[in-house]
N, C-alpha and C positions, 0 to 999 in steps of 0.2 A: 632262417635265423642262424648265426652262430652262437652256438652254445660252448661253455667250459662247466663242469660238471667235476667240485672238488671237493673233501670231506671221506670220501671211502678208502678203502687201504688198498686194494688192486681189483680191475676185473682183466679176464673171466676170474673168476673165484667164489666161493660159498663161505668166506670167512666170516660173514657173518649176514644179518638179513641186511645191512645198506647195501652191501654187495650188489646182492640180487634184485634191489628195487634200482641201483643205478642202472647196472646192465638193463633190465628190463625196459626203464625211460626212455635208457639213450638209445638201445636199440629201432624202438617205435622212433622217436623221433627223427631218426637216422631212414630211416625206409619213409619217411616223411617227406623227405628232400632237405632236411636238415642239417647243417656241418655241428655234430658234436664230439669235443673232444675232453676225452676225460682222464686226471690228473694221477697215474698212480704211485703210489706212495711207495721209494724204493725200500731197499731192505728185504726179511726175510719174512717169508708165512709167517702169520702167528701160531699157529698149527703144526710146524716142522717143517723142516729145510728139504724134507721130503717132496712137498706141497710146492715150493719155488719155482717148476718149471724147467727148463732148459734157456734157448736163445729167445729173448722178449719181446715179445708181437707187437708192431707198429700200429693194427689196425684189426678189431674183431667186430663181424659184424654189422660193417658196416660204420664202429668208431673210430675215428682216432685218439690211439694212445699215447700217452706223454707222460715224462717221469716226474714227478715230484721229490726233490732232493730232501734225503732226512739221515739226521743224525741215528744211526739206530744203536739207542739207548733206550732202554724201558724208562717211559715216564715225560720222553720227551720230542720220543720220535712222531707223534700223532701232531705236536704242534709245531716244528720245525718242518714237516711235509706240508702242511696247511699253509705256512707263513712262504715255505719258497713257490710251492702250485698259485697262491693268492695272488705273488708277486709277477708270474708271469704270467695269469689269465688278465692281470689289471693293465698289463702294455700289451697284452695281446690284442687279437683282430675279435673280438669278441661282442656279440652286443647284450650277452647275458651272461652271468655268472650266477651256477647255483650251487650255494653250499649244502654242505649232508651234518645235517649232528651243530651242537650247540658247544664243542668244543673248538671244531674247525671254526664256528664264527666267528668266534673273536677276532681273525684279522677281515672279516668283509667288509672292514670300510678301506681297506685298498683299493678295489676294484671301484667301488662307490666312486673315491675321488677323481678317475680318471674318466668317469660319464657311463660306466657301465651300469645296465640294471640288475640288483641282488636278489635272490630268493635262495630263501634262506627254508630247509626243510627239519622241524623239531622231530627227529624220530624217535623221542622220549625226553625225559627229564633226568641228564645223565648226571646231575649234580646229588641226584640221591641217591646213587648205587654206592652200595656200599664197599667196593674195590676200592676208591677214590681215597687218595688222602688229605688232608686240608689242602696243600697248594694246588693238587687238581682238582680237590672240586671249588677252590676260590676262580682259579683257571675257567674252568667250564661256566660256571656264574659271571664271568665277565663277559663269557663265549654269548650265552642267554641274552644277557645286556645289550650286547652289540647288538644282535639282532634284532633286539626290540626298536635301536635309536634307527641302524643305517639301514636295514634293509628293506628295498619295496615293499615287497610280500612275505611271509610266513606262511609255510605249510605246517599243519596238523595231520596228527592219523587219528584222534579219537576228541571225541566230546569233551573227557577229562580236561585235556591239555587245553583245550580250546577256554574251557571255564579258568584255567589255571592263568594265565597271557592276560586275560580280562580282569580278572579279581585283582591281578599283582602289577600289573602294568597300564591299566585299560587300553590295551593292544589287540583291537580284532586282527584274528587272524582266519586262516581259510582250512576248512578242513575235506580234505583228498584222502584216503584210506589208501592203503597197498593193493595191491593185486593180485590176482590167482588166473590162473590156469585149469582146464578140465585133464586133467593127466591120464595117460597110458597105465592102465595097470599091469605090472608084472608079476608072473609068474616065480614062486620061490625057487630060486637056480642058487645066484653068489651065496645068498644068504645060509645056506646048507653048511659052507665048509665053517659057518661061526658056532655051527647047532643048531641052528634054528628052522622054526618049520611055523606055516602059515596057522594063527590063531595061535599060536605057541608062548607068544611073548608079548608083553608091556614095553608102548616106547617112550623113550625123551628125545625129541632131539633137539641140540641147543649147546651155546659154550659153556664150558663148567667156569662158572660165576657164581658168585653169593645170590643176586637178586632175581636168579632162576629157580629156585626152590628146593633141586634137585637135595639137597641134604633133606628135606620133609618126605621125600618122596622114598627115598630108600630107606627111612625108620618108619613107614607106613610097611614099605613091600616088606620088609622085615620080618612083620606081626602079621605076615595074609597067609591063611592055608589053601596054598595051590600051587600046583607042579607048574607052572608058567614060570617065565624067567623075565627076568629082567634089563632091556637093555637102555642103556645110554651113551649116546653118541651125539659126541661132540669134540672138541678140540677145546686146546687150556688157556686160549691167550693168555693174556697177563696175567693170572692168576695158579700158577703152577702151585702154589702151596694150598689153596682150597683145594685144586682136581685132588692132592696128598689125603687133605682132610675125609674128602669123599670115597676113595679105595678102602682108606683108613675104616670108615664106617659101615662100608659093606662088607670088610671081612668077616670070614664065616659064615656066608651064604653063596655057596656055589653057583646057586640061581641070579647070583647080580654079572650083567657081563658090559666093560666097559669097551667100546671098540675105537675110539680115538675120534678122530675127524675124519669123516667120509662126504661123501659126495658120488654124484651121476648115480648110473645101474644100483650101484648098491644101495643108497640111500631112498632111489626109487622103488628096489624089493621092500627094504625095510619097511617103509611108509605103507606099501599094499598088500603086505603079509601080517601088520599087527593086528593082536585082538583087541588092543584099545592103544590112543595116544593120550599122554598125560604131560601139562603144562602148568606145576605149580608155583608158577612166579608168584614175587615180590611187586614186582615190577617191570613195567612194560611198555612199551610206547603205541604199537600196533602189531601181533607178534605173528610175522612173516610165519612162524613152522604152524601156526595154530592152521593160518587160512590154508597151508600145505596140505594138513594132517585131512581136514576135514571137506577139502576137493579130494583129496583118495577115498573120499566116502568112508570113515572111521570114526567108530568110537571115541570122545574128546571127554576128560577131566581134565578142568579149571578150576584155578583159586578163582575166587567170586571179585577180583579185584574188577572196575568199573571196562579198565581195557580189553580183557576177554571176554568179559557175558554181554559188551556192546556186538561183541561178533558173535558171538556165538548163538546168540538171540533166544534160547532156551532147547539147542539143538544140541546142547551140549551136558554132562553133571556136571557141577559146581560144588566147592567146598569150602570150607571158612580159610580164608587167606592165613598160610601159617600154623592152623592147628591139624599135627600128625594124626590124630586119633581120629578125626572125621574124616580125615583124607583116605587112612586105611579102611573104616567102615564102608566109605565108596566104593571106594576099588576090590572089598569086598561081595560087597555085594554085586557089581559086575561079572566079578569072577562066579559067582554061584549063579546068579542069571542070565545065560544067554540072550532071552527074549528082551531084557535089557538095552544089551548091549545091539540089538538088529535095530530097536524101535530109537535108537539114536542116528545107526548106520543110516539108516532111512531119513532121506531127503538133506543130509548135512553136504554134499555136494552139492547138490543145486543151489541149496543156502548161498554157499560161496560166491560158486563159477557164476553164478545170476547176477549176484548183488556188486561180487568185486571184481570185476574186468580188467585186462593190465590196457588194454585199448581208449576207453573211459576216463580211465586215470592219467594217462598220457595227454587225450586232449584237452583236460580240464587242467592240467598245470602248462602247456602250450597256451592256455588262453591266459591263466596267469602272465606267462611269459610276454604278451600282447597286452598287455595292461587291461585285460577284462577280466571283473570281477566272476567267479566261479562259485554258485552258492550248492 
């Protein structure tokens, strides 16, 4: 088949988890004997211009790459790249077109009218984060809409969503989870010149956005007695005045350390040297870092919101979505209990690497792509 694969901002990159599930698809499908070409969005890292690369790679992997022109202006560059990639996967040689995210659909009925088949992947319900201002999330709700009317297929990551499509729309849709990887543990090296040292530290990793929680999580760490530190890592997208808000609120605790946006080796130490990973979203769709954290075999707190403790299946602690006091109690008492903290260590990879395959998940949305239903 050819495939076009549009909605993400660039691969290779870890800007955020569509990233990682595009490359991952396209990849598999690509070593399939597959032609997929995926659309990225020009413009600059959201992360810093640091992050941009050099000369830009035609083909990773076994994809090919292709630019989607965008006006790069915050607020409008995500649907000016969607509307020019739509426009040219819809005259392209293509016999599928799959959108990423509920903002990019809004134009999927271009490719729709030109005989292509659409799949359309919900990787959350972005019309309720709260970055969003009215006209993107009227935007993004129109995005929803479309893809209820034109698209073949709808992908899901969780139950939640799946009930959500049916209650508001009576729109079955199909639910395909993310994938994971059994990962290489490494040894603490990079992570040394940050200060850090294996069991030493608390992680987040994630963008700093409002409906990651990350503000609950540092007036939690705040109030905990233990020499542990605190690390979060992630990059600011759009929201450069929350990451403000959030430094803002860790001052005066030497133990909070923000390291930006990282990626490979480092990100790999990070994940296999913490003493627990912590994920207190808002809100979620399916969260790519949770299934990371907890294939490196780690300690996981979660908000109890329905998208993490569907994965995490009780292999995880859970906390009341939102409330800092119980979240700090947790993460206290982790901190004082070791045996804790092992008797989760224990079997939460397997959990994963068994249940969420990136192989699995490939051929069950290839068979979407075949017009066969995937249950």
């Amino acid at each position: 088949m050819r495939i076009a694969m549009l909605g993400h901002k660039r691969i290779p990159s870890r800007e955020g988890g569509i990233e990682v599930v595009v490359e991952e698809l396209s990849a598999r499908m690509a070593e399939r004997g597959h032609k997929v070409t995926c659309y990225n969005r020009s413009g600059h890292h959201v992360s810093g211009k640091e992050f941009d690369g050099g000369k830009k790679q035609k083909e990773y992997r076994g994809i090919r790459l292709k630019i989607a022109p965008a006006l790069n202006v915050k607020g409008i560059a995500a649907a000016t790249a969607s509307l020019s990639g739509a426009f040219r996967a819809a005259f392209g040689r293509y016999d599928v077109v799959h959108f990423h995210a509920e903002g990019p659909a809004f134009v999927c009925w271009l490719p729709k009218i030109t005989g292509k088949r659409v799949v359309v992947t919900i990787h959350g319900l972005d019309h309720r984060r709260a970055k969003w201002g009215r006209f993107a999330r009227s935007y993004i709700m129109a995005g929803e809409k479309n893809a209820v009317r034109f698209a073949d297929e709808i992908i899901v990551l969780s139950r939640e969503a799946q009930r959500y499509f049916r209650d508001t729309y009576a729109r079955e849709t199909t639910l395909i989870p993310n994938g994971a990887e059994r990962p290489e543990i490494r040894p603490a090296d990079k992570i040394r010149s940050l200060g850090l040292e294996k069991d030493g530290y608390l992680l987040f990793v994630g963008r700093l956005v409002p409906e990651k929680g990350i503000q609950y999580l540092i007036r939690a760490f705040k109030g905990l007695r233990t020499d542990k530190k605190l690390v979060i890592a992630g990059g600011e997208s759009d929201a450069a005045t929350f990451a403000q808000q959030l430094r803002a609120e860790a001052e005066g605790d030497d133990r909070i350390l923000f390291t930006g946006f990282v990626q490979g080796a480092l990100l790999e130490e990070l994940y296999s040297s913490a003493y627990l990973c912590c994920l207190p979203s808002d809100l979620e769709g399916m969260p790519l870092t949770l299934l990371e954290a907890m294939s490196y075999g780690n300690c996981c707190v979660v908000s109890d919101i329905p998208e993490c403790t569907e994965v995490t299946e009780g292999q995880a602690a859970a906390f009341k979505q939102g409330d800092v006091e119980d979240l700090r109690r947790k993460l206290q008492q982790l901190c004082d209990e070791r045996e804790s903290v092992e008797g989760y260590r224990r079997g939460a990879a397997d959990l994963i690497c068994k249940k969420y395959g990136w192989e699995d998940v490939t051929e069950r949305t290839l068979e979407l792509y075949r017009g066969e239903k995937s249950e």
